[in-house]
C-alpha positions as CSV (number, residue, x, y, z in Angstrom):
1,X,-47.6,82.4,17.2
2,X,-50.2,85.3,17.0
3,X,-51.0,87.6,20.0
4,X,-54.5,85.8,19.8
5,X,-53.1,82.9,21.2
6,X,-51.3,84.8,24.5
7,X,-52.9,86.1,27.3
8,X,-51.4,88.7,30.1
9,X,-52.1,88.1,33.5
10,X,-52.5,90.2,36.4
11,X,-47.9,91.4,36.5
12,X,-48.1,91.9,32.9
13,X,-46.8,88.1,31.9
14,X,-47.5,86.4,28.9
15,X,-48.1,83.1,28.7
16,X,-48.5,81.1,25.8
17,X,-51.9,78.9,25.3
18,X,-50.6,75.4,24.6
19,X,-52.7,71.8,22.8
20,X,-51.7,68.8,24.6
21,X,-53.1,66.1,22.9
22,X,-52.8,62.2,24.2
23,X,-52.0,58.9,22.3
24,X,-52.1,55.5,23.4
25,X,-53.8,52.1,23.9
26,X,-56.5,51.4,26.2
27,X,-55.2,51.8,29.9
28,X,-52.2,53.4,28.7
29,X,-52.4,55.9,31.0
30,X,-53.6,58.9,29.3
31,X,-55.8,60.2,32.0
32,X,-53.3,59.9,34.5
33,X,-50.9,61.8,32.4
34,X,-53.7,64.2,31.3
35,X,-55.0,64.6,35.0
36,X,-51.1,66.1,35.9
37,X,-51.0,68.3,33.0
38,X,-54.0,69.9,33.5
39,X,-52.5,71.2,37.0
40,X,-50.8,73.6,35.1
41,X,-52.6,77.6,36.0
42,X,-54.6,79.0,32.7
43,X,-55.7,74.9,31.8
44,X,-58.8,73.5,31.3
45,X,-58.8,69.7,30.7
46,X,-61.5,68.2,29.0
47,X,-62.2,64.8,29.3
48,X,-63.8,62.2,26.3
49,X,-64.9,59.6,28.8
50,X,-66.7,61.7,30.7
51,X,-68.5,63.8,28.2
52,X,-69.7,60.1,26.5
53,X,-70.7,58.9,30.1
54,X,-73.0,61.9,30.6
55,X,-74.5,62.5,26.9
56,X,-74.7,58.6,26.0
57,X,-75.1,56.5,28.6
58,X,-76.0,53.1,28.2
59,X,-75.4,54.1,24.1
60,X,-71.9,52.5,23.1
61,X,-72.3,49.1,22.9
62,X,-69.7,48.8,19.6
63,X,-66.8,50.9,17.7
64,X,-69.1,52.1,15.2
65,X,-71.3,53.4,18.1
66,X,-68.6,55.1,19.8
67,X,-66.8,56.4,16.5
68,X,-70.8,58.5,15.9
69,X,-71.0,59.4,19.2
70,X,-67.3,60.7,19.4
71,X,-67.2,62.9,16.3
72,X,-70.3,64.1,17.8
73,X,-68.2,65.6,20.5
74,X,-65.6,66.7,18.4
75,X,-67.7,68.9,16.2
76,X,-69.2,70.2,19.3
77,X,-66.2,71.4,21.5
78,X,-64.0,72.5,18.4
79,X,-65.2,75.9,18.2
80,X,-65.1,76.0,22.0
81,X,-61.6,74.8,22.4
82,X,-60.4,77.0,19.9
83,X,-61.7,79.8,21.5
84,X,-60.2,78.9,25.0
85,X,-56.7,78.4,23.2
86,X,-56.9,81.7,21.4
87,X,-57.7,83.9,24.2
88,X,-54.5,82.1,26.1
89,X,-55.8,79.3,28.3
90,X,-54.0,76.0,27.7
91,X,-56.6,72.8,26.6
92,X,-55.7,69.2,27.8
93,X,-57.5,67.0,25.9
94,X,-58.4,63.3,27.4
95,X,-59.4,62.1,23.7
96,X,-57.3,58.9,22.5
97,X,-55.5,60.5,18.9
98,X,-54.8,57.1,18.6
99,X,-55.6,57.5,14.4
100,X,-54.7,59.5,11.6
101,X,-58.1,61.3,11.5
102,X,-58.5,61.7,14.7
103,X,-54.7,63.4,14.8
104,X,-56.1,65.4,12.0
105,X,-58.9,66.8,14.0
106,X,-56.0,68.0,16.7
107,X,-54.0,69.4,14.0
108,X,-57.0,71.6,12.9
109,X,-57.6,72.5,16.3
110,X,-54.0,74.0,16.9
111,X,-53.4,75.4,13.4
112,X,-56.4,77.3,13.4
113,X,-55.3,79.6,16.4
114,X,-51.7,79.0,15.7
115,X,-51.1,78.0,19.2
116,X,-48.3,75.9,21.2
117,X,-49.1,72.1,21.1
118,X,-47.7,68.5,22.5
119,X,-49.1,65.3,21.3
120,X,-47.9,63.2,24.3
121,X,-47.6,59.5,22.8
122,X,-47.8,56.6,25.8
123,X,-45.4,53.8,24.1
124,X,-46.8,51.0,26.7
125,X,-47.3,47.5,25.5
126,X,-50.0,45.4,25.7
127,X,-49.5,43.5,28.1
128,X,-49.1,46.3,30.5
129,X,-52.5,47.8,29.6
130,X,-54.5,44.8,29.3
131,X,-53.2,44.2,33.5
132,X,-54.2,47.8,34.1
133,X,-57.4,47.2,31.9
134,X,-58.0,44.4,34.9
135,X,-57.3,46.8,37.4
136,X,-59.2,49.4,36.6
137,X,-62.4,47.3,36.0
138,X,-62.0,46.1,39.3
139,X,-61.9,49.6,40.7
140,X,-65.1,50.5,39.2
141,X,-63.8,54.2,39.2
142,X,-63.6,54.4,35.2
143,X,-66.8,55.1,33.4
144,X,-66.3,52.0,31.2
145,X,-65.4,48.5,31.4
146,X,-63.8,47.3,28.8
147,X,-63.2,43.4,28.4
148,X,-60.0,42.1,27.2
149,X,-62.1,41.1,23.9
150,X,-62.9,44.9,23.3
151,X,-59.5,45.9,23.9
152,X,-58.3,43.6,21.5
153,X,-60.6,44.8,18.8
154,X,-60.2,48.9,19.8
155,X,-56.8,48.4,19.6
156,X,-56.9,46.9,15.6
157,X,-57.5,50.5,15.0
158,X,-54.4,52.2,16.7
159,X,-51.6,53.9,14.9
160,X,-48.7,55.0,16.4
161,X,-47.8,59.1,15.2
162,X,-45.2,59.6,13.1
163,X,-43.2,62.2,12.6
164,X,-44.3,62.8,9.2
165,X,-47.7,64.3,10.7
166,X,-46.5,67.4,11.8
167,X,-46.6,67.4,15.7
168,X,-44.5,68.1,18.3
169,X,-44.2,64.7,20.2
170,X,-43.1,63.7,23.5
171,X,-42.8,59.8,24.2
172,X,-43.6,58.2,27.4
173,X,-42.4,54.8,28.5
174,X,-44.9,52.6,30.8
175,X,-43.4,53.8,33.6
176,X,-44.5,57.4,32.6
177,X,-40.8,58.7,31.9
178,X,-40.2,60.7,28.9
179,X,-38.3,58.8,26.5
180,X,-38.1,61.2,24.0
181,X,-37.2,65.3,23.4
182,X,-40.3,67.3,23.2
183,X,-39.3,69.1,19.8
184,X,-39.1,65.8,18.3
């Protein structure tokens, strides 16, 4: 941990910038989870969905137009997210690292301002997610709909973490509950 990645506040405390990072299926429940840890004070949450909504609409029609659009993103905000983490505010990240590479970006962003950092892994099946997929379309509250043909064919590409990557993981059960130490 450097002293670029702590901040003081206003009594003189330091607190430690931390990377939480979220894995899981479609309607997993990554934003929920995201949503509460970006309560934290010193967090700023930054959410995938909504950055695509806003600078592609009406552009991502298939994975390969999504994948462009979201390393796009990523090579924008890097920079910026590093910053925030090394001048001690913690970054919650709504972004599925639901591969190898794009676990690989995370690992970049947390190694290069040797920060704190949590890759929170949702362990849901899917048959829960494709009934909250349903759910959620109903609502019309989530950016996208996804049909239960596009989950099925977004979800070829995910890849559980392993252990062997280097992160810190904390395992959630589909009811949310930590099934798993932190320090894994």
């Amino acid at each position: 941990m450097t002293s670029e990645s702590r901040a003081v506040d206003e009594v003189g405390h330091r607190e430690t910038a931390v990377l939480h990072m979220v894995c899981g299926k479609i309607a997993s429940g990554k934003s929920t989870l995201t949503a509460r840890l970006a309560d934290a004070s010193r967090t700023v949450l930054f959410s995938e969905d909504k950055w695509m909504a806003c600078l592609y609409p009406d552009e991502i029609h298939t994975v390969s137009d999504y994948a462009d659009r979201a390393a796009r993103l990523r090579t924008v905000l890097t920079e910026h997210i590093q910053a925030l983490l090394a001048a001690g505010i913690s970054v919650v990240l709504d972004f599925p690292f639901n591969t190898a590479s794009t676990r690989a970006w995370g690992y970049s962003l947390f190694q290069a301002v040797a920060c704190e950092h949590r890759l929170h892994y949702l362990n849901v099946t899917d048959e829960i997610c494709k009934s909250r997929l349903m759910t959620r379309n109903v609502s019309g509250e989530h950016p996208f709909r996804t049909s239960e043909e596009q989950y099925d064919q977004i979800t070829r590409y995910f890849v559980p973490p392993a252990l062997s990557e280097g992160f810190n993981i904390v395992v959630y059960d589909e009811s949310g509950k930590v099934c798993s130490p932190a320090e894994s």
